[in-house]
Rosetta silent file (secondary structure, phi, psi, omega in degrees, C-alpha in Angstrom):
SEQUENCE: XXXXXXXXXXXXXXXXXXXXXXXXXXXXXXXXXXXXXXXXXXXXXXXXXXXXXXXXXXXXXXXXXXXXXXXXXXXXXXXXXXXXXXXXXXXXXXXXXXXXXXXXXXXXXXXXXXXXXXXXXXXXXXXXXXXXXXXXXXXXXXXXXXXXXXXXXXXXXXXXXXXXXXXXXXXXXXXXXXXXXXXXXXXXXXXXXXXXXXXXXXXXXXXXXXXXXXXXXXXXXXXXXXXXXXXXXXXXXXXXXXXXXXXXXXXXXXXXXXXXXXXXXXXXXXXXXXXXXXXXXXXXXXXXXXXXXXXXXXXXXXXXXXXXXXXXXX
SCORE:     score description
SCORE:     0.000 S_00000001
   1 L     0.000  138.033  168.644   -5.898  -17.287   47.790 S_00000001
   2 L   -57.553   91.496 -165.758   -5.020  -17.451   51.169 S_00000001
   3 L   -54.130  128.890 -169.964   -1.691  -19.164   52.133 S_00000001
   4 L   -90.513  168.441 -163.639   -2.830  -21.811   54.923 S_00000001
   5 L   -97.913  130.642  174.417   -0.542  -21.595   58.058 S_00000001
   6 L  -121.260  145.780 -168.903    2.638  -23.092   58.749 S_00000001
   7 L  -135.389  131.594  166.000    4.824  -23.127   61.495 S_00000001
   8 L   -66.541  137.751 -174.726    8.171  -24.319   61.968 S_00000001
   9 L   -14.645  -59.845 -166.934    9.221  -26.746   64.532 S_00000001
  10 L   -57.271  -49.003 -174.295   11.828  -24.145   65.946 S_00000001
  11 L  -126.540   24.031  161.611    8.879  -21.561   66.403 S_00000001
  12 L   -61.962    2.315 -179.661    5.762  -23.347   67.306 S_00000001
  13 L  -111.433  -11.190  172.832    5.996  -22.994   70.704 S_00000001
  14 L   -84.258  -48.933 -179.254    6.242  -18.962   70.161 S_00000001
  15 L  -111.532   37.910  163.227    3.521  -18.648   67.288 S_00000001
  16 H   -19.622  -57.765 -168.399    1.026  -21.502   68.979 S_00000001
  17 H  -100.208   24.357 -173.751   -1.600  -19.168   68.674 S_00000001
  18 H   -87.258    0.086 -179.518   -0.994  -17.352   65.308 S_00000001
  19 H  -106.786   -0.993  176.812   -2.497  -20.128   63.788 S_00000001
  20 L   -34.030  115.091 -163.116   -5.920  -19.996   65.710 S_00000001
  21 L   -80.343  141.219 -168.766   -8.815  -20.704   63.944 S_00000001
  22 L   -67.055  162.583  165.348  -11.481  -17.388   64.343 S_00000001
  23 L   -38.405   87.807  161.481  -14.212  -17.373   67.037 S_00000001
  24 L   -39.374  129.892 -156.279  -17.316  -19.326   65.787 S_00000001
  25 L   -77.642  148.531  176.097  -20.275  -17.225   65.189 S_00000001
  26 L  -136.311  129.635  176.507  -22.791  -18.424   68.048 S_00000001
  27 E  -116.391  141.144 -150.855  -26.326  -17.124   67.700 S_00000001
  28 E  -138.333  105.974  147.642  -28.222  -17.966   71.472 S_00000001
  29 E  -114.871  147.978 -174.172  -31.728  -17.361   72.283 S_00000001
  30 L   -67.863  -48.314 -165.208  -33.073  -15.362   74.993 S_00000001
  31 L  -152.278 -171.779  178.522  -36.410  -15.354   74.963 S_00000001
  32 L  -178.245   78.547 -178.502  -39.269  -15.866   72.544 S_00000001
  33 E   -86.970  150.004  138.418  -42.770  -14.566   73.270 S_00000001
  34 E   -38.694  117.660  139.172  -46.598  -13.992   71.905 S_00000001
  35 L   -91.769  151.387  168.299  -47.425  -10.390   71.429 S_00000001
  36 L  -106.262  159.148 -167.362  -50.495   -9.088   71.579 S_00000001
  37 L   -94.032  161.068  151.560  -51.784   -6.803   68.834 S_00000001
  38 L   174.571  146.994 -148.729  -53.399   -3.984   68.960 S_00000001
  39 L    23.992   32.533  177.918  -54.054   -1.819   65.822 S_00000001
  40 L    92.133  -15.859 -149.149  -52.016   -4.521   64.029 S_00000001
  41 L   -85.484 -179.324  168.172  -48.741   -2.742   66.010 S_00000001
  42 L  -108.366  169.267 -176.016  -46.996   -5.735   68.661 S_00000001
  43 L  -151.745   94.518 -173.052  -46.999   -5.317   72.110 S_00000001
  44 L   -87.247  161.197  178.192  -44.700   -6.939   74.122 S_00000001
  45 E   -70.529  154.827 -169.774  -45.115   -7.827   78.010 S_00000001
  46 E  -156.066  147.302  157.268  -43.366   -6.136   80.439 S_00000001
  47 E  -121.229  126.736 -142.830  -42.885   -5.592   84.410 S_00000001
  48 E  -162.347  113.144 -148.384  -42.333   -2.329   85.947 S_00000001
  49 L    36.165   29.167  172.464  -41.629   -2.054   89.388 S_00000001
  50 L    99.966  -20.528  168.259  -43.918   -5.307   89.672 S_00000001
  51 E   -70.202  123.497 -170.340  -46.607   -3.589   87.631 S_00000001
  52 E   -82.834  157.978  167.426  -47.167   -5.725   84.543 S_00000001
  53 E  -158.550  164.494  163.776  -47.881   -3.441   81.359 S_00000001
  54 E  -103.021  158.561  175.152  -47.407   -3.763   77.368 S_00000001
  55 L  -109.317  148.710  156.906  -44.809   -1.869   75.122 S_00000001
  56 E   -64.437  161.492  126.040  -45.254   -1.036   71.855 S_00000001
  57 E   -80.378   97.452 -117.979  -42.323   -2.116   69.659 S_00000001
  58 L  -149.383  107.679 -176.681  -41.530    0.670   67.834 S_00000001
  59 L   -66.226 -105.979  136.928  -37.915   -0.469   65.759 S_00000001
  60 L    58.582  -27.869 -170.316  -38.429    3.639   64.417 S_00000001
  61 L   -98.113  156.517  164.197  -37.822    5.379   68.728 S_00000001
  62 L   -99.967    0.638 -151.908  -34.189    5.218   69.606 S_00000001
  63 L  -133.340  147.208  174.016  -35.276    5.957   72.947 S_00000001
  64 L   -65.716  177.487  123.559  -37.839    3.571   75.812 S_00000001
  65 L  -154.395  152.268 -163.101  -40.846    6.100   76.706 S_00000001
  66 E  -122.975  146.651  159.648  -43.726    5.215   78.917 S_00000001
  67 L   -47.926  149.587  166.628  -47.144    6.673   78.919 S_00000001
  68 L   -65.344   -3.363  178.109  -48.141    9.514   81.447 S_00000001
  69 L  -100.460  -72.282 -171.640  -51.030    7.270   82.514 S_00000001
  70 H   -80.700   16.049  136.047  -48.297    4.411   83.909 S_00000001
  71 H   -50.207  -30.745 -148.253  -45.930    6.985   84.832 S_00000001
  72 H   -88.818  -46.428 -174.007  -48.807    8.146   86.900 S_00000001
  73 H   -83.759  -30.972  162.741  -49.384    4.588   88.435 S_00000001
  74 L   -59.567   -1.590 -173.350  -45.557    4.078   89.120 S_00000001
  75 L    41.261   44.500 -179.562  -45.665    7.060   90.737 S_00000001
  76 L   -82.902  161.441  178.234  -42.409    8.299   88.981 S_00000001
  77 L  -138.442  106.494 -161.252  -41.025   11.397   89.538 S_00000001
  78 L   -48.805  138.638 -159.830  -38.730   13.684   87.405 S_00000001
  79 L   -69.680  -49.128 -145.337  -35.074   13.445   86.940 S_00000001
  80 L  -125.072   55.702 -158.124  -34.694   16.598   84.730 S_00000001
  81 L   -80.489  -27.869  171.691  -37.192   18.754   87.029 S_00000001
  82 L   -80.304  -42.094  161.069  -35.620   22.206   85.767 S_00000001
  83 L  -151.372  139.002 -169.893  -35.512   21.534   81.900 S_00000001
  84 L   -57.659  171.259  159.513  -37.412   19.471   79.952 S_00000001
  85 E   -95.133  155.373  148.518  -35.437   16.853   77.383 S_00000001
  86 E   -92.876  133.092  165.721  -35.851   16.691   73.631 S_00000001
  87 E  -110.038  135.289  177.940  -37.095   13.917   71.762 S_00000001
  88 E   -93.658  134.410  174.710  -36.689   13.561   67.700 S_00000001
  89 E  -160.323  168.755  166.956  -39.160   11.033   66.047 S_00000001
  90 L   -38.658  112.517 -170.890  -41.280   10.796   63.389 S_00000001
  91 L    99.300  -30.559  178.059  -43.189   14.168   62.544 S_00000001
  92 E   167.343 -151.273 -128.727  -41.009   16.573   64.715 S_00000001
  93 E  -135.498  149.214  161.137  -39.163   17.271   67.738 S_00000001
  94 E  -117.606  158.941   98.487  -41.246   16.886   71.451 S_00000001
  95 E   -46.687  138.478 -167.815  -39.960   18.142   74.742 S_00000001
  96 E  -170.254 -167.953 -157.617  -40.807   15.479   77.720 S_00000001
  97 L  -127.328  155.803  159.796  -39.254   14.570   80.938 S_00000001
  98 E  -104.623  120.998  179.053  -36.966   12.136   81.920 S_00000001
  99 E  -118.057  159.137  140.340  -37.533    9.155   84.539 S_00000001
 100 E   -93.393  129.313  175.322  -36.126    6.290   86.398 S_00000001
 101 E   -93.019  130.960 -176.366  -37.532    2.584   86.692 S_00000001
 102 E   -83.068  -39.212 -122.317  -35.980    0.864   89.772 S_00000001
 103 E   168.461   85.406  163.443  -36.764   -3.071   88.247 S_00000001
 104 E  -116.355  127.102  163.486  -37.685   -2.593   84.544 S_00000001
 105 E  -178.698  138.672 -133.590  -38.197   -5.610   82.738 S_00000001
 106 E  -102.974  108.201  170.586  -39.162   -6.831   79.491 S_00000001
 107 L    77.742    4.496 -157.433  -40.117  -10.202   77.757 S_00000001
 108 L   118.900  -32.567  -44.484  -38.565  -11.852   81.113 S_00000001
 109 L  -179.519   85.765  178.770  -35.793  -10.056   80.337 S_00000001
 110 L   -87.750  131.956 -170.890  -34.433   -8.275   83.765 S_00000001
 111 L   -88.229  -67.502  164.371  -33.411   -4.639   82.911 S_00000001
 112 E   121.456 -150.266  166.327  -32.367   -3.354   86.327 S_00000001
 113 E   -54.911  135.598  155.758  -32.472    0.719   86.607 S_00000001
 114 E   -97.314   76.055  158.527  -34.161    1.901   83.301 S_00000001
 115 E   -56.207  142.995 -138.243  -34.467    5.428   82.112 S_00000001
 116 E  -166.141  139.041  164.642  -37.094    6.110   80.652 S_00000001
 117 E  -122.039  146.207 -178.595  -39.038    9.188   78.684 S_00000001
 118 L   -46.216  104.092 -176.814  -42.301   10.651   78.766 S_00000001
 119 L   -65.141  165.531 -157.892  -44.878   10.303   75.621 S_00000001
 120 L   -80.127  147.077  162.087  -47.077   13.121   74.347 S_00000001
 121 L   -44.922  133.252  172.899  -50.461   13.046   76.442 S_00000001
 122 L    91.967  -53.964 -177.083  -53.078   11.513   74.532 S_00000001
 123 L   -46.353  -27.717 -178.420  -50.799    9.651   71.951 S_00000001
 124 L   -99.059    8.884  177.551  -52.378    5.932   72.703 S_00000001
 125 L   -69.415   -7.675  152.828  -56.246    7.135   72.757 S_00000001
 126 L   -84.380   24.853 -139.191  -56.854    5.418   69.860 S_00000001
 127 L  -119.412   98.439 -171.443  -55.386    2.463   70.979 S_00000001
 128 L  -119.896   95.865  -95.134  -57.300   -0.707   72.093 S_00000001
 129 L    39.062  132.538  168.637  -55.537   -2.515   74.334 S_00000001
 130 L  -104.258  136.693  175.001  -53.427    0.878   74.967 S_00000001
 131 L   -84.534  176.498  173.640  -49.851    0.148   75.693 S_00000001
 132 L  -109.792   38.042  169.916  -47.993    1.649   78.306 S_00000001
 133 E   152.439 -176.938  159.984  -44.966    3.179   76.085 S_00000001
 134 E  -119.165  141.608 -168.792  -43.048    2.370   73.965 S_00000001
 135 E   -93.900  121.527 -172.328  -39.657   -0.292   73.466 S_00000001
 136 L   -96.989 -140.913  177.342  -37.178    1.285   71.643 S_00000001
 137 H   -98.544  -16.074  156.063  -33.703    0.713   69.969 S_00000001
 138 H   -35.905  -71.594  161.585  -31.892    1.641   73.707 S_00000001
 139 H    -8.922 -109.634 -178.475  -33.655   -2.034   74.085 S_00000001
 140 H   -44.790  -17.030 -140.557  -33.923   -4.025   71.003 S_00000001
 141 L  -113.814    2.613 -176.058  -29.936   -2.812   69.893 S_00000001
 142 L  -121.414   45.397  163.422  -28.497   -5.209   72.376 S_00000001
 143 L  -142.066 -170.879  137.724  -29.857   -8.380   70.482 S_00000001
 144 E  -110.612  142.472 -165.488  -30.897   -9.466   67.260 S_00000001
 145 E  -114.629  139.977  140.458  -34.781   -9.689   67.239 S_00000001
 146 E   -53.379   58.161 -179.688  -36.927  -12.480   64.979 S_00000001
 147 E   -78.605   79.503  175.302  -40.059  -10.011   64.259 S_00000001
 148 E   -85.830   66.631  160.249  -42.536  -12.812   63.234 S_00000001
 149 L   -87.209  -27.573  157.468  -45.622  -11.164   63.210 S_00000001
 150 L   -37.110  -46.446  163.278  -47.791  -13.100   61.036 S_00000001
 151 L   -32.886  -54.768 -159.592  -46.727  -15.356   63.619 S_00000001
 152 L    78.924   74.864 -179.701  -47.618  -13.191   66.475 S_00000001
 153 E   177.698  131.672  170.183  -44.376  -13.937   68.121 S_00000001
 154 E  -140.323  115.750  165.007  -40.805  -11.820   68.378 S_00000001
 155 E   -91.362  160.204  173.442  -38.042  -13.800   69.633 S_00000001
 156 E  -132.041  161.232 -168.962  -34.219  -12.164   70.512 S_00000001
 157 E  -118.542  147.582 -175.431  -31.301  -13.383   70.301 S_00000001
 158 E  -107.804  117.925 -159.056  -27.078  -13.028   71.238 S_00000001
 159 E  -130.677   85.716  158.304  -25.321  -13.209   67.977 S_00000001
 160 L  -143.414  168.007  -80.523  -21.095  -13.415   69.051 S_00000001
 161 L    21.579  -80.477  174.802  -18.717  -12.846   67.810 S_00000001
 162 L    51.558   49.972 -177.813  -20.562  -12.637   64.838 S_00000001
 163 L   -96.300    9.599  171.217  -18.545   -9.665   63.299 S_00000001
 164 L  -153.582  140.705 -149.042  -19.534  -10.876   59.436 S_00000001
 165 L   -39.933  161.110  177.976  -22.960  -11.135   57.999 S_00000001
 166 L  -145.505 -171.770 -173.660  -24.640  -15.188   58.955 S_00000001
 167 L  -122.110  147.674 -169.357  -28.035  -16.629   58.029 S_00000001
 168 L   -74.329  176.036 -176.756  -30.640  -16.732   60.648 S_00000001
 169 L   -68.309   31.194 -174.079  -31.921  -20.035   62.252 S_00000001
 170 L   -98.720  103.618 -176.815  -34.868  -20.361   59.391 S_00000001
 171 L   -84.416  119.693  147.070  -34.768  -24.039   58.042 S_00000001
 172 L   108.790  -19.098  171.297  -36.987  -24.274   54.901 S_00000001
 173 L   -56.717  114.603  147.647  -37.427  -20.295   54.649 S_00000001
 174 L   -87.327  119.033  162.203  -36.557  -18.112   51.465 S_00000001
 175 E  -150.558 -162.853 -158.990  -35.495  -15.174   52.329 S_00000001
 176 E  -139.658  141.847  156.556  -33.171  -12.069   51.321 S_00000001
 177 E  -119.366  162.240  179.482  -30.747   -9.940   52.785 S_00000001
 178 E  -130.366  111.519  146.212  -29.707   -6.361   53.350 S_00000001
 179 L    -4.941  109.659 -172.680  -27.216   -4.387   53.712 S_00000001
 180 L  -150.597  164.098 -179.340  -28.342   -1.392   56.278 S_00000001
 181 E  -114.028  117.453  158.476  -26.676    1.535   58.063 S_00000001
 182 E   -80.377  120.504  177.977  -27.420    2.055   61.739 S_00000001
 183 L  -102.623  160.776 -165.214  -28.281    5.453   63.039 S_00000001
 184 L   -33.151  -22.749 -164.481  -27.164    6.750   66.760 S_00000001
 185 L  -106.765    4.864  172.428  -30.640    5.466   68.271 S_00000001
 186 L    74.716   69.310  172.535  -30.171    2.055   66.833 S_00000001
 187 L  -141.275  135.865 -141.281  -32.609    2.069   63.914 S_00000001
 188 E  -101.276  138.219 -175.142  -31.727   -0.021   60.818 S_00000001
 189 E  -147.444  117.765 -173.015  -31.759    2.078   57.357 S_00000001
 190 E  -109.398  176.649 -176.360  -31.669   -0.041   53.820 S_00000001
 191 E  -114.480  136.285  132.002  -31.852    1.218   50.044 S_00000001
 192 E  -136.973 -157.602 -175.202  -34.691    0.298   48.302 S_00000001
 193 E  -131.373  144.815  127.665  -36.115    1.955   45.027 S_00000001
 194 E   -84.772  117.736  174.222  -39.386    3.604   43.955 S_00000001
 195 L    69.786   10.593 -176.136  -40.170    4.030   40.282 S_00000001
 196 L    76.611   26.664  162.977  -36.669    2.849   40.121 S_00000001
 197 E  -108.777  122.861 -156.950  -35.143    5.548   42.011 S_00000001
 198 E   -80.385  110.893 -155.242  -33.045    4.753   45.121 S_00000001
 199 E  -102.446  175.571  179.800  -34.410    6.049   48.610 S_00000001
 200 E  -113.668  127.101 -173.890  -33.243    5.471   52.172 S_00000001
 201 E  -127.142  123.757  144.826  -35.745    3.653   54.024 S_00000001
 202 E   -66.884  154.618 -174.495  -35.960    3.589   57.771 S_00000001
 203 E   -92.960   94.717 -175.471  -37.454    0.167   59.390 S_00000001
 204 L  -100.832   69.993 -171.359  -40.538    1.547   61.507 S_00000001
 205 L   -87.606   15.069 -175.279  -42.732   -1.019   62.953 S_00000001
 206 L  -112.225   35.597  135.375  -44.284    1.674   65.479 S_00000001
 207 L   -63.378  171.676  167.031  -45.375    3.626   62.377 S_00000001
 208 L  -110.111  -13.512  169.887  -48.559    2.774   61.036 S_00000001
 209 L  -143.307  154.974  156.496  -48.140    2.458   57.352 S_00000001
 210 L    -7.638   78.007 -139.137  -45.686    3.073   54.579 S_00000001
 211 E  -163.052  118.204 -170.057  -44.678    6.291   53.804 S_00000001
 212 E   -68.017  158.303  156.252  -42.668    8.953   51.819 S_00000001
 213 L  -101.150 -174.891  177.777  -41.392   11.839   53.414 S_00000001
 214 H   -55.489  -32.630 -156.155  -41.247   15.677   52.072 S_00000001
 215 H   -84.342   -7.061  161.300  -37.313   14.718   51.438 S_00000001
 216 H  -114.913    5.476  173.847  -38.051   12.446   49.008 S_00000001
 217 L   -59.254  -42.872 -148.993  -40.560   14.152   46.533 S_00000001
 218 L   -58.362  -24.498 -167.812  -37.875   16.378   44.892 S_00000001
 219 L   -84.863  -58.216 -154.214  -35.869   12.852   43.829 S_00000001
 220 L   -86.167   25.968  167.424  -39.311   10.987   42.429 S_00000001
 221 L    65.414   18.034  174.402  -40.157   14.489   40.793 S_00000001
 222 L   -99.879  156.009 -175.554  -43.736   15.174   42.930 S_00000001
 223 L  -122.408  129.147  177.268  -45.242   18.357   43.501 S_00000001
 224 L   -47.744  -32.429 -147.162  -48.084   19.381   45.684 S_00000001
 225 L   -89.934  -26.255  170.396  -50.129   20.117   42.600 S_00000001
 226 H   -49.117  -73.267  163.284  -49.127   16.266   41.967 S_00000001
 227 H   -15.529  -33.878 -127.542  -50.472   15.539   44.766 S_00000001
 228 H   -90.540  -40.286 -176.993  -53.196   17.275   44.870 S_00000001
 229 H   -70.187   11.965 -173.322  -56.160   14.620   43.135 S_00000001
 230 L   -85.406  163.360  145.558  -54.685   11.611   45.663 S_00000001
 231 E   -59.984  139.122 -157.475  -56.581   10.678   48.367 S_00000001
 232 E  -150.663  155.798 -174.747  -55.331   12.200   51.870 S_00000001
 233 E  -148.373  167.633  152.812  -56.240   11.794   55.578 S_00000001
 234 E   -78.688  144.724  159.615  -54.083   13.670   58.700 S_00000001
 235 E  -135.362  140.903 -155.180  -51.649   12.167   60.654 S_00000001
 236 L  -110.110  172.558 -132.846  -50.164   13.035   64.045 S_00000001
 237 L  -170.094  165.425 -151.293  -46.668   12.532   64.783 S_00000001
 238 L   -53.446  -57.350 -178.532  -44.460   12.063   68.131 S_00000001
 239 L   -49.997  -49.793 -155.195  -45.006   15.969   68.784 S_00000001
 240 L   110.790  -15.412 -168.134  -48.764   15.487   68.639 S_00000001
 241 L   -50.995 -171.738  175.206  -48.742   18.083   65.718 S_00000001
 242 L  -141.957  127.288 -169.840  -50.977   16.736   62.552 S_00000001
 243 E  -100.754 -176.833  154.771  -49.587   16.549   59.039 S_00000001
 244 E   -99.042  153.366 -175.886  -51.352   15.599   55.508 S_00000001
 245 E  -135.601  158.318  174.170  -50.522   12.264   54.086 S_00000001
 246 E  -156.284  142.328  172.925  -51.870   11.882   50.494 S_00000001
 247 E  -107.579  119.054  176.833  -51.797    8.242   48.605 S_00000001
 248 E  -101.375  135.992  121.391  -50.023    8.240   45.211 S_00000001
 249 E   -20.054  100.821 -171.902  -49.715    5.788   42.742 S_00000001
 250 E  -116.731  149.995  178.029  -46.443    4.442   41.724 S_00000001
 251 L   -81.551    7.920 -169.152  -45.082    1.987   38.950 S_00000001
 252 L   178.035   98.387  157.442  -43.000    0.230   41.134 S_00000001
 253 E  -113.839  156.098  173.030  -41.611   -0.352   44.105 S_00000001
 254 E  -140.327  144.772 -167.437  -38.458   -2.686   45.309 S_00000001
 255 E  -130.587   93.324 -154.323  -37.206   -3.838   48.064 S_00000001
 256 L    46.426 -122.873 -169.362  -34.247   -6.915   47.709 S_00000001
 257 L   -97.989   18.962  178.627  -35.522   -9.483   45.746 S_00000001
 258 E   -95.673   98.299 -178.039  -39.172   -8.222   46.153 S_00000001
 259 E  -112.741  130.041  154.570  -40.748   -5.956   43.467 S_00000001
 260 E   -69.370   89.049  177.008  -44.139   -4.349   43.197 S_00000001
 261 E  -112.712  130.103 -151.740  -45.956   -3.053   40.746 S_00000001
 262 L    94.274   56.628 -146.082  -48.454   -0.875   40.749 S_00000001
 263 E  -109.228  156.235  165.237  -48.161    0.065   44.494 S_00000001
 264 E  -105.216  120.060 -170.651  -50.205    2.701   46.189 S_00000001
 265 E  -140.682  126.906 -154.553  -47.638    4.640   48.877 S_00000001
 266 E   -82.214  143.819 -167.139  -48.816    7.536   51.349 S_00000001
 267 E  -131.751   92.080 -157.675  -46.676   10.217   50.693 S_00000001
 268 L  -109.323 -157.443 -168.276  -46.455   12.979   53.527 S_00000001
 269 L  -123.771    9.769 -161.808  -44.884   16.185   54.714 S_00000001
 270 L   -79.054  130.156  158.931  -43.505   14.799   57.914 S_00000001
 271 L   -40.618  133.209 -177.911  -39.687   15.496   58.755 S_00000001
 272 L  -152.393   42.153  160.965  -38.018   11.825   58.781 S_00000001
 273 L   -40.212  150.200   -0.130  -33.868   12.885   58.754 S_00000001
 274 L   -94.195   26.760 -146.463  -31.538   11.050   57.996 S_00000001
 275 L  -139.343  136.521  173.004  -34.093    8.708   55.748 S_00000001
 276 L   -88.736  -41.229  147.443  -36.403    9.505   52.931 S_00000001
 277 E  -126.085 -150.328 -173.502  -39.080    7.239   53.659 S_00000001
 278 E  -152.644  123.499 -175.960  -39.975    4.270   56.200 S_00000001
 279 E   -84.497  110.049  162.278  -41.556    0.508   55.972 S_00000001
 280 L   -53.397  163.310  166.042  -44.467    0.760   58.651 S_00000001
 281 H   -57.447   -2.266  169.408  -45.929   -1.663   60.348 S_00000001
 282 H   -68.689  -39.239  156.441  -47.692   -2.583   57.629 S_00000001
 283 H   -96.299   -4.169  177.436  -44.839   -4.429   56.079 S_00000001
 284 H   -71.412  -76.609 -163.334  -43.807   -5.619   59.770 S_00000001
 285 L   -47.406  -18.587 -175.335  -47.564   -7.452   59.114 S_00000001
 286 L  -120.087   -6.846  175.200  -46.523   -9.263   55.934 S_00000001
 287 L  -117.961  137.534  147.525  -43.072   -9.955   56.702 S_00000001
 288 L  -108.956  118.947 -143.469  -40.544  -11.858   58.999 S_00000001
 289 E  -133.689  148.424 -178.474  -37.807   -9.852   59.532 S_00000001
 290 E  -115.648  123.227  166.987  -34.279  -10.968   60.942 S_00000001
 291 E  -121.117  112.712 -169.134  -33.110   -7.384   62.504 S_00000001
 292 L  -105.977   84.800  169.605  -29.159   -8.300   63.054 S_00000001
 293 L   -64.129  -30.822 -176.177  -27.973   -4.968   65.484 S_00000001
 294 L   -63.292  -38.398 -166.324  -25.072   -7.476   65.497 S_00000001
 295 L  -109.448  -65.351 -161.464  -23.995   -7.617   61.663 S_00000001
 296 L   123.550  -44.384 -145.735  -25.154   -4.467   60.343 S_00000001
 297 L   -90.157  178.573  159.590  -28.171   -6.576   58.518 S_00000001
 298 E  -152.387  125.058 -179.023  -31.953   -7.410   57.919 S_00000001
 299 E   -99.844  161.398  174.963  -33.258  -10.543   56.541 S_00000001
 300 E  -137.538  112.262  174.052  -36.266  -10.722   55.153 S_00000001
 301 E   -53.487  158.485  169.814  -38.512  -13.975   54.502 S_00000001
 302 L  -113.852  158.383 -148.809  -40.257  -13.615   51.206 S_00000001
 303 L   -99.730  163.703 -173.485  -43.723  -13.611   51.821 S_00000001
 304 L   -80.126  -35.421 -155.847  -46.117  -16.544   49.757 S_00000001
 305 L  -103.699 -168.124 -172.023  -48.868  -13.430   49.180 S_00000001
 306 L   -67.815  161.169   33.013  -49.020   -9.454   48.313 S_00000001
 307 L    62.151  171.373 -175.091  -46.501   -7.322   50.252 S_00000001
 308 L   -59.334  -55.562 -154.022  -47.322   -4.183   52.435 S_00000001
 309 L   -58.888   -5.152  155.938  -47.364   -1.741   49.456 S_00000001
 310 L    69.815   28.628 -175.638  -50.253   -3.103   48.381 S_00000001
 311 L  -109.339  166.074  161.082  -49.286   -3.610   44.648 S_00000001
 312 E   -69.495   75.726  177.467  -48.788   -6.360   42.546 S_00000001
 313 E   -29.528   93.695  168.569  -46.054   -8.879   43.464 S_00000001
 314 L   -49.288    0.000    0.000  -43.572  -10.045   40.734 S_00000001
């Protein structure tokens, strides 16, 4: 037990403050917007150099990147005109360019000078409303973001001091928390189990679904030839390349105090270091997620209905 503090007469005027009660956690919010949808992903508003456009919201990029069609209307021009940069994301590695935004800014949210990198040509053609990039974890890593999307709606937030986990501002909500590891790009990475074996999940809402990577067959024991009767479609990735995805059948999956059983989970060849697979936007769609960059954490409402994974909810 903690001994509460006492100070003698003689040296209260020396240890005044040694008895100082800590810094009260304050959580403050900045903004709170609609998004608009498109292919279920969010899309928040944005102004850029006075041009309004939408972002994708993609927890999964550590990095901003804007399309080459509203680089093209910004008239930007490259920083890194002698060698391209690399970007790592989901599916492989890209080379792209690096730009500056004079007056970037986001949700209301004035940015100032932005850098900002180029997307693969082509990556939003399926995309109705097409954003004009994507908002990464440079972004989102200096709040804590609200991701209501049933809702339509992702407010952020200033969470200080705040150096030990707190419970978000949800009166009448059940929800759960997690424990997560932050990688260099700001992207939040929990344990949760398949088949009752314990994976590393990155939090991906600019993915589009669920999804194992190659790095996690060898621990749930699959095989291509496992594989091989699932159903499967291609998927492209950051690079533009195109993988196979194939959907297997599993007896279980869990995620905090949520368990599934009987979940169908696409299970693909795509690189995804440091994490063996990633909750897509598809659980972004079925969830409210508390993402605490502040804390370390992620809360999660529990949902009334089925979960992403598209199993049967204990």
């Amino acid at each position: 037990m903690r001994r509460p503090c006492k100070l003698w007469p003689l040296l209260s005027a020396l240890l005044a403050g040694a008895c100082a009660a800590p810094a009260q956690c304050v959580v403050e919010r900045i903004t709170d917007v609609t998004v608009a949808r498109s292919r279920d992903f969010a899309l928040m508003p944005a102004q850029l150099d006075g041009i309004g456009a939408t972002l994708l919201v993609d927890t999964g990029a550590g990095i901003t990147m804007l399309s080459r069609t509203l680089a093209d209307r910004l008239a930007l021009m490259p920083e890194d005109r002698l060698f391209p940069s690399a970007v790592e994301g989901i599916g492989g590695m890209a080379l792209t360019r690096r730009m500056v935004v004079d007056d970037f800014r986001v949700a209301g949210i004035a940015l100032g000078k932005q850098n900002v990198m180029l997307t693969e040509p082509g990556l939003f053609r399926h995309f109705d409303p097409e954003p004009g990039g994507i908002i990464g974890g440079d972004f989102l890593s200096h709040f804590d973001a609200d991701v209501d999307l049933p809702a339509n709606r992702i407010a952020l937030y200033r969470a200080h001091p705040c150096a030990t986990a707190f419970a978000p501002p949800w009166p009448g909500v059940s929800f759960y928390r997690l424990p997560a590891r932050m990688t260099d790009g700001g992207q939040f990475l929990i344990t949760v189990a398949v088949d009752g074996v314990a994976l590393t999940a990155l939090l991906d809402s600019g993915a589009e679904a669920t999804a194992i990577s190659a790095r996690a067959m060898g621990k749930l024991g699959l095989t291509r030839e496992s594989l091989a009767a699932d159903p499967a479609r291609e998927e492209i990735g950051i690079d533009m390349s195109r993988r196979l995805s194939h959907l297997h059948h599993f007896r279980s999956f869990r995620i905090g105090a949520e368990t599934y059983r009987q979940s169908d989970i696409w299970v693909s060849d795509m690189p995804l270091a440091p994490a063996d697979m990633l909750l897509g936007a598809d659980f972004f769609q079925t969830h409210r997620l508390w993402l605490s960059y502040a804390t370390r954490a992620v809360f999660v409402a529990i949902p009334l209905g089925d979960g992403a994974s598209g199993g049967e909810k204990e």
